[in-house]
C-alpha positions as CSV (number, residue, x, y, z in Angstrom):
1,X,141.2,124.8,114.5
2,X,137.9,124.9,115.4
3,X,136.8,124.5,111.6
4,X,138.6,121.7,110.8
5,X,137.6,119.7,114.2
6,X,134.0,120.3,112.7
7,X,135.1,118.7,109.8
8,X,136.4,115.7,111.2
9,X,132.9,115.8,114.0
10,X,129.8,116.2,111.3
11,X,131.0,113.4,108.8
12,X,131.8,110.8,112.3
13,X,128.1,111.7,113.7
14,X,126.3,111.3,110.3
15,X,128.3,108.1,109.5
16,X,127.4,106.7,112.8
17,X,123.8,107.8,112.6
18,X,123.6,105.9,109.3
19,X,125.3,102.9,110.9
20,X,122.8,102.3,113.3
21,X,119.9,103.2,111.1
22,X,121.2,100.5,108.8
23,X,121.9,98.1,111.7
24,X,118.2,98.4,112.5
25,X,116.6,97.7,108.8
26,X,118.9,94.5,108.8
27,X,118.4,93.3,112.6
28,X,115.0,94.5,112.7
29,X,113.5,93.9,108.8
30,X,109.8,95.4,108.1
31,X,107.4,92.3,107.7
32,X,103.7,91.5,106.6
33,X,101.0,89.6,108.1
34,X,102.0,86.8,106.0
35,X,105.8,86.8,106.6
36,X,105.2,86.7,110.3
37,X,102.5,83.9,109.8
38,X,105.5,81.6,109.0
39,X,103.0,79.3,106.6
40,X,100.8,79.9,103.6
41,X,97.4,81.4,105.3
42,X,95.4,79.4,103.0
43,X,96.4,76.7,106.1
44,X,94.6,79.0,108.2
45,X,91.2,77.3,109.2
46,X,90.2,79.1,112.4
47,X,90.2,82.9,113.9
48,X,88.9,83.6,117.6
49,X,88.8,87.0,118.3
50,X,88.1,89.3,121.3
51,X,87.0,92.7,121.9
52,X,88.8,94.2,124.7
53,X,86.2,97.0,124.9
54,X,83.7,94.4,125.5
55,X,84.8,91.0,126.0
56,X,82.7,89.9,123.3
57,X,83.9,86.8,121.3
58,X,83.1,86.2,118.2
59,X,85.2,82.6,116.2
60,X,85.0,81.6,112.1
61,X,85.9,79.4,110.0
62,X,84.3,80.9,106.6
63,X,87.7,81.1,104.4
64,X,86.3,84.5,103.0
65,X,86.1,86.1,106.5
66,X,89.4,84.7,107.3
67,X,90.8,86.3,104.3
68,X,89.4,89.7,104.9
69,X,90.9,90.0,107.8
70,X,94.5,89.0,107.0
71,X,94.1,90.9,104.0
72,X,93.4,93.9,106.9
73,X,96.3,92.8,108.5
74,X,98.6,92.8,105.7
75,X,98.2,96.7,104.4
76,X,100.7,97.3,106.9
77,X,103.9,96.2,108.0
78,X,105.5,94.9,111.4
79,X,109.2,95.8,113.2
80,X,110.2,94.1,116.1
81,X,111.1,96.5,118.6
82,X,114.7,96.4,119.1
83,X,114.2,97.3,122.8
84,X,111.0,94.8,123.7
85,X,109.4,97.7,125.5
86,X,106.6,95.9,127.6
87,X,103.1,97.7,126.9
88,X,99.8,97.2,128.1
89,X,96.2,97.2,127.2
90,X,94.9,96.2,123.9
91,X,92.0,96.7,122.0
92,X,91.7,93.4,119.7
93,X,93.1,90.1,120.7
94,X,93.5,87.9,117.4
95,X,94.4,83.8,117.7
96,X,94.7,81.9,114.7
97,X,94.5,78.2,113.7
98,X,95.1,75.5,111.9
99,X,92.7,72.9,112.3
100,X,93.1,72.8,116.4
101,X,96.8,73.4,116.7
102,X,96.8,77.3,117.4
103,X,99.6,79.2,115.4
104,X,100.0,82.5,117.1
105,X,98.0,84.9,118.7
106,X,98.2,88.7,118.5
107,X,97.1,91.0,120.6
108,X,97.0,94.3,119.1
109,X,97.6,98.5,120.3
110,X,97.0,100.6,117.8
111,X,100.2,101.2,116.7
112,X,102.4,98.5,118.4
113,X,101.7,94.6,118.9
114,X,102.5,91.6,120.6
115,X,102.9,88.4,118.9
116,X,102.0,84.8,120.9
117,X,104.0,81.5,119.8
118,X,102.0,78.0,119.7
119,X,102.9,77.6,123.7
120,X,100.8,81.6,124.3
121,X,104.0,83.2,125.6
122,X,105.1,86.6,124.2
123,X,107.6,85.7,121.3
124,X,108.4,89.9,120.2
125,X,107.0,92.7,120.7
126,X,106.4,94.8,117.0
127,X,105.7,97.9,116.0
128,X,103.4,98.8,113.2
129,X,103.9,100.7,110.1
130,X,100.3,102.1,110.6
131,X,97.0,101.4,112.5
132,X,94.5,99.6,111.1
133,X,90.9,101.7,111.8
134,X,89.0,100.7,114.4
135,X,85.9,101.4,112.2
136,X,87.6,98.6,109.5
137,X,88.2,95.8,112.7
138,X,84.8,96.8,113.8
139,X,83.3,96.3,110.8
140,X,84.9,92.9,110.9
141,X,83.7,91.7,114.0
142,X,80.3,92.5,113.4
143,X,80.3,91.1,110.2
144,X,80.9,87.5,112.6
145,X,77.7,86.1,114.5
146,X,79.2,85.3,118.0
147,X,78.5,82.4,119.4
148,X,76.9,82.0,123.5
């Protein structure tokens, strides 16, 4: 009895764990840089960011800078969080632009984000596929001459 009762039990839980692990990859898709962007980033003209270590500020608009760092921010891939689990601290604050209508902001955790619509209120939460080195964003920032 106890046998078959197992038999009937293993196949339910497994085909209930796949359920919901499939529910997720539909609900919850893995998306770049780009895909979140919504528009082609060659429309992006502007990127402030911040240093939360610091609160240095640095802004460009040289097209080559700009596409360095979404091509940083596309070698990995973003989930929303199915739960929206509120999170704090940050160590890069990212807002981008076109022309002066800001598209989004992001303000990123290492291995989660938040992503800001046009009005700066948090659209999703994400998780991400994998950081992106703080010695790479670093890199980045300096590479920017801040303004005063």
């Amino acid at each position: 009895m106890k046998k078959k009762l197992l038999w009937i039990i293993i196949p339910l839980i497994l085909i209930v764990s796949i359920s919901v692990l499939l529910f997720i990859q539909i609900k919850y898709p893995k998306k770049t840089f780009s895909e979140l962007l919504g528009t082609n980033e060659s429309n992006i003209t502007k990127v402030l960011m911040v240093n939360s270590f610091t609160g240095h500020r640095i802004e460009t608009t040289n097209k080559e800078k700009i596409k360095e760092l979404v091509n940083l921010l596309n070698n990995r891939t973003y989930r929303k969080d199915f739960k929206q689990t509120n999170r704090t601290g940050y160590l890069y604050a990212y807002d981008f632009y076109s022309e002066d209508k800001m598209l989004f902001r992001i303000v990123g955790g290492g291995d989660y984000v938040y992503i800001f619509n046009k009005e700066r209120t948090i659209d999703a939460f994400y998780d991400v596929s994998k950081e992106i080195s703080i010695s790479s964003i670093e890199h980045w920032f300096n590479s920017i001459p801040s303004k005063k």
